[in-house]
N, C-alpha and C positions, 0 to 999 in steps of 0.2 A: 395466429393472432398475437399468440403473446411472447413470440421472435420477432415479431414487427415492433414490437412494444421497445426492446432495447436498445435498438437503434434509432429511436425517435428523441427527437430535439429536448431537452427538457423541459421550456414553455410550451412544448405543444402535449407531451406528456398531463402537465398540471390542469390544461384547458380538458382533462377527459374524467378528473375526478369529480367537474362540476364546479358553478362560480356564486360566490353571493352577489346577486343582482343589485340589493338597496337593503336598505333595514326602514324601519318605522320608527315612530318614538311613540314610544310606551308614555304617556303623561300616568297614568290612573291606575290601580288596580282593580281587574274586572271585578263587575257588580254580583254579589253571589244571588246564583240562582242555581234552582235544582240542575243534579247532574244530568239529565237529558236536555236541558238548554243549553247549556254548551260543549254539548258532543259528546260529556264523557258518561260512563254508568251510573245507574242508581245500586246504590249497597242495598241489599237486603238486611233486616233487622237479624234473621236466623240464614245460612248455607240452606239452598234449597237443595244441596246434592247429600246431605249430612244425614241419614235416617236419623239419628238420634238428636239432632238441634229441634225438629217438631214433634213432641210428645203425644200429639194426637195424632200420629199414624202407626201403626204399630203390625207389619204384616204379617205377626205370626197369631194377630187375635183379632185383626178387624175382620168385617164383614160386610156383605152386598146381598142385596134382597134380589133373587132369581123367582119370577113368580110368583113371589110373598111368600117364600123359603128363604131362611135366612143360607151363605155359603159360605164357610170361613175354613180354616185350615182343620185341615183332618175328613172336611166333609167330601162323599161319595159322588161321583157325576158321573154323566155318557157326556162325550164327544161330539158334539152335532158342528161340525165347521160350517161357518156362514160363506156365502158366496162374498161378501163383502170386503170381511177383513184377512181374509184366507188365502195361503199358498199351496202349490202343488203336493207338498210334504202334511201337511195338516190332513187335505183331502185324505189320507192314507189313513188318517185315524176316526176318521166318520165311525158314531157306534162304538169306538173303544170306550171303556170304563173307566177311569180314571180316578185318584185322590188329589185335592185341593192343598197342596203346600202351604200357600200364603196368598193375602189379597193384596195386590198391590196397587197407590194409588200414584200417578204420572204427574206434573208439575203443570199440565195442562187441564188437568183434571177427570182424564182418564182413570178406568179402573180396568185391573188385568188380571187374571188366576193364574199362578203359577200351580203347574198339574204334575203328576209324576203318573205313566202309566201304569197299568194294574199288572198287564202280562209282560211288563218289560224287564227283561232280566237283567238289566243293570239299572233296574229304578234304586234299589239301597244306594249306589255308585253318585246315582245323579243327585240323588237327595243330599249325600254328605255333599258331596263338591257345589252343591247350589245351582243346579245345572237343569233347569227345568223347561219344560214346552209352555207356553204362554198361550191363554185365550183369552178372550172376552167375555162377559156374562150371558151377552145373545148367541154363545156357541157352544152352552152346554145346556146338560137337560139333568134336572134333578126328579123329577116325575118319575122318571125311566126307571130309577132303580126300586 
């Protein structure tokens, strides 16, 4: 295709970069309205990707009421994977014992447990590197222990 290209006309060349059809005339400048009116974004006040732009989340000290148990980092759980939010690889950890890392909250308004197993021989490894298995509040059991 592009050995055809060098031997082609050069007005026929310039017809394939694309042509301005017409213009408009601008009289006004557009009327301000929010950014979702006219197609572009709205700014957020804080980065919602920023942990530290919201000082109320804090996921090495919030917490999530499991049963009307409070669950925050440091605390003890079992593993119970739900049929729900569960894959193949979780199933494997039904019943393991685990620690609670951090509680993490989603911009959806999800809330997640970052867990480090108990018998896992590289849980120090995963802990430093931040490297953790994820659950949800309906997938663990504090009762258990």
């Amino acid at each position: 295709m592009i050995d055809l290209t060098e031997s082609m006309p050069a007005e026929v060349l310039e017809r394939l970069h694309g042509a301005v059809r017409g213009l408009r005339e601008v009289t006004a400048p557009a009327p301000a309205v929010p950014g979702d009116a006219r197609g572009g974004p709205l700014r957020p006040d804080a980065p919602w990707w920023d942990p530290g732009a919201d000082a109320s989340v804090d996921p090495a000290h919030d917490h999530v009421l499991v049963d009307g148990r409070e669950v925050r980092a440091g605390s003890r759980v079992v593993l119970r994977p739900g049929l729900r939010h569960t894959d193949a690889q979780d199933l494997f950890l039904a019943g393991r014992r685990a620690q609670v890392e951090a509680v993490l909250h989603d911009v959806d308004g999800g809330v997640h447990l970052a867990v480090t197993v108990d018998d896992d021989p590289g849980a120090d490894i995963r802990r430093e590197q931040g490297r953790y298995l994820y659950f949800q509040p309906d997938e663990i059991d504090v009762e258990a222990l």
